[in-house]
N, C-alpha and C positions, 0 to 999 in steps of 0.2 A: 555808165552811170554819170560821170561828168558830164556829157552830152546835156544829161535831165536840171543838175544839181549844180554844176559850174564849180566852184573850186569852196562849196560849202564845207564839204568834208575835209577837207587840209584847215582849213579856215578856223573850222572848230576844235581840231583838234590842236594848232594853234597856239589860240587862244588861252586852251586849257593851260598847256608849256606853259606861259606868255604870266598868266596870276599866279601860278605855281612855282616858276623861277625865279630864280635871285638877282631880279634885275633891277631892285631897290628902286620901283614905282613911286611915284607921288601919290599920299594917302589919297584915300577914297579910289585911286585910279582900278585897283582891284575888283570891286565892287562891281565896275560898271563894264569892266570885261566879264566880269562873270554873269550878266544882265545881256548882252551881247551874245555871247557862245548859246544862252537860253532860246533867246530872239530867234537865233539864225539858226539853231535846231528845228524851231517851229517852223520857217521858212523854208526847212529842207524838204521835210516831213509835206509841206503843201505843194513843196516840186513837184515829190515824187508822186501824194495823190494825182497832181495832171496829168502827169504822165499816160496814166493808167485812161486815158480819158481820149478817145480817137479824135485825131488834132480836127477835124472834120467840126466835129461837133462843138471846141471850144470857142468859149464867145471872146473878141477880140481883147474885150478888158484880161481874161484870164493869160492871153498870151502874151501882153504888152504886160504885168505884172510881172509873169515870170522869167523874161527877158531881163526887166530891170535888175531883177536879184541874183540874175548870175552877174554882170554886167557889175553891179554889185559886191560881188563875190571877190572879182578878181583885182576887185581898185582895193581890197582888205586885207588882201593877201598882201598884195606889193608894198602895204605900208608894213603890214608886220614883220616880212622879210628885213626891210630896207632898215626897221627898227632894231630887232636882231646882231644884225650885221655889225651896227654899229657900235653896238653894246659889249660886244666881245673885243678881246685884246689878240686882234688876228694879225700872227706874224711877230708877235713880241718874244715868244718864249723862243725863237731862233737869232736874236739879237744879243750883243754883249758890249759889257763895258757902258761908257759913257750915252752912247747914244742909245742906247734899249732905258736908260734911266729918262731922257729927256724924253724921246717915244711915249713911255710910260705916264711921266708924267703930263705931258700936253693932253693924253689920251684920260687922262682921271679930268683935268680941268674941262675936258669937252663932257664927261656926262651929264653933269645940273641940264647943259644944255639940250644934251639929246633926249634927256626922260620930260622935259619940259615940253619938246617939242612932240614925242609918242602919245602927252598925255593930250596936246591940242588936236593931235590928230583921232585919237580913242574916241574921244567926243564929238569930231567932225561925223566920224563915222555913224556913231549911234544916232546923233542928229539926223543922218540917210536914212539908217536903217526906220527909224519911228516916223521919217516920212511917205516911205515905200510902206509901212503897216498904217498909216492911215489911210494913205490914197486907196487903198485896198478895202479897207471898210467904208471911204466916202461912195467906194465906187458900189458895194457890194459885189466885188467878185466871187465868183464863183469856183472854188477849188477844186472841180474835174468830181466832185460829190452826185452821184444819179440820184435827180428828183422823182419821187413818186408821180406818174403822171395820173392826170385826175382826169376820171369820162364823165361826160355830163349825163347826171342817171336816168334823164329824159331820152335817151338814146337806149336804154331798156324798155323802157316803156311803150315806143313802140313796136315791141315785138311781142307783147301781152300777147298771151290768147282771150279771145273777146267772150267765151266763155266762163274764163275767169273773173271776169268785171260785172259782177251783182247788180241790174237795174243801169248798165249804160246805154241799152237802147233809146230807154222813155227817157234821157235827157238827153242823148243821140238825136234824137225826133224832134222834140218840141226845141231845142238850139237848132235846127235845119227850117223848121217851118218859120220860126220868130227874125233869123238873121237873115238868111239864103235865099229867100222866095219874094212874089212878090204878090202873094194872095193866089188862091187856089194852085198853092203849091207847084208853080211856076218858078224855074230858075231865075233870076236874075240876071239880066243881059249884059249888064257894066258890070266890071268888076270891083269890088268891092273887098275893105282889110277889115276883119271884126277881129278885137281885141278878147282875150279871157282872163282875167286879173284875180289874181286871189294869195293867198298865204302860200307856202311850201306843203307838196305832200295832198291838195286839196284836190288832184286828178285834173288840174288844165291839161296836160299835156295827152292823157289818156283818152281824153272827152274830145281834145282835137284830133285825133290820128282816129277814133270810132266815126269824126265826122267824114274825116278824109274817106275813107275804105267805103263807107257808105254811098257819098256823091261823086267817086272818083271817076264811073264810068259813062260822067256827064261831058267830060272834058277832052278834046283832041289830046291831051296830055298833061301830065301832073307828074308829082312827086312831095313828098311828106319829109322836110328840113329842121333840122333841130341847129340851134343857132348860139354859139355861146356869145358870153359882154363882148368880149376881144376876138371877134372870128376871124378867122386866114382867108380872105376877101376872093384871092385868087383861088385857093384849093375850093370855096363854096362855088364861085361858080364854073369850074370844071366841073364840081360834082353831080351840079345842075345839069350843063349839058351831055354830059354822062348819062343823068338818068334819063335822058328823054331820046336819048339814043343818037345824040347829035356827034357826031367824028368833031376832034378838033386836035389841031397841030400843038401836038407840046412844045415848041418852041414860042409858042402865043403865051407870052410872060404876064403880059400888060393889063392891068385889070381897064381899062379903056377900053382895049380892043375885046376881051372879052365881054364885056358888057355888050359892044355892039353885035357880036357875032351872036349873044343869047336876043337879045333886042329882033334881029330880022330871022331869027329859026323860030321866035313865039308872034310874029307880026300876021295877021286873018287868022290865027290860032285860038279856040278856047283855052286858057289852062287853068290849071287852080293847086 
């Protein structure tokens, strides 16, 4: 678990010691350890969700955040040890006579100093920690949380059966004769992009995939593409050459090169 969490767990528990012990803090310092131990609970908590998250998949902000906070973790530790340490009267009670008094007392005149100095550091640290928690939400990182993925419900659509679509022939038809022809229903020789615009819900997508199926055995080759805002440029045109039954090397990364390689497999080609 340290692997995931870095030395959050000692850290926190710590800390808890650290407000709860008699180490006669500087007022308020208490407070902001207990604000601290809160913090880096929540930090642990969004380790361990990455974790669970196959490293494969996280995106680089998520692993550059959670480096930080172990990274983190363990510059927190070394101060609270180092704070500790000093705080205690280590090696006095085997001391006697004169010199355990002097020991003693140099050792009380060093505290003002040493809790002065835990309380600059208390604060250095929270200052890290509240700027590892913004850069996290400047960044919107991603906490190894699985997003619903969303299919564009035009990719149902065409798998209708054309039975079920009441009256799409007769706007099948007269969309085929009015865009596609060019008088006594005659194909069109140049190729040509007709737009079909309208509200959500209003059958674009249905009305084109009836047009497809209908003039598709006019074409050396075709294929019917549903296209989202943000498409994967290279997955659509593999897909394309895919459908058209074109081989092509997966290691052809390049959306360049694929473009030329669909460019001369559809060149003296009809397609649509």
């Amino acid at each position: 678990m340290e692997v995931v969490t870095g030395a959050l767990p000692s850290v926190i528990t710590k800390l808890a010691g650290l407000a709860a012990g008699e180490y006669n803090l500087q007022k308020g310092l208490k407070g902001e350890i207990k604000f601290l131990q809160e913090e880096l609970e929540s930090m642990k908590a969004a380790l361990e969700d990455i974790s669970r998250t196959p490293a494969e998949q996280l995106p680089n902000n998520d692993k550059i955040w959670s480096r930080n906070v172990r990274e983190l973790s363990y510059d927190i530790e070394d101060s609270i040890d180092t704070f500790m340490v000093q705080c205690k009267d280590k090696g006095l009670g085997k001391q006697h006579g004169l010199k355990k008094v002097i020991d003693r007392s140099l050792h009380l005149l060093m505290q003002p100093k040493v809790r002065h100095k835990i309380a600059t550091e208390i604060r250095e640290i929270k200052s890290r920690v509240m700027e590892v928690h913004e850069r996290r939400r400047r960044y919107e990182v991603n906490l190894g949380v699985d997003k619903p993925v969303t299919v564009d419900p035009r990719l149902f659509t065409q798998y209708t059966e054309m039975k079920e679509l009441v009256g799409i022939e007769e706007a099948r038809d007269e969309f085929i004769n009015n865009f596609l022809t060019q008088g006594d229903n005659l194909p069109m020789k140049q190729g040509k992009i007709v737009s079909i615009v309208g509200f959500g819900g209003l059958g674009k997508t249905t009305l084109a995939n009836a047009v497809y199926e209908k003039i598709r055995a006019r074409f050396d080759c075709c294929t019917f593409v549903s296209v989202s805002q943000s498409p994967d440029l290279k997955r659509l045109f593999k897909g394309l050459l895919n459908d058209f039954g074109k081989s092509i090397n997966e290691e052809i990364l390049d959306e360049s090169r694929l473009i030329k390689v669909l460019r001369e497999f559809l060149q003296d080609k009809r397609f649509g």
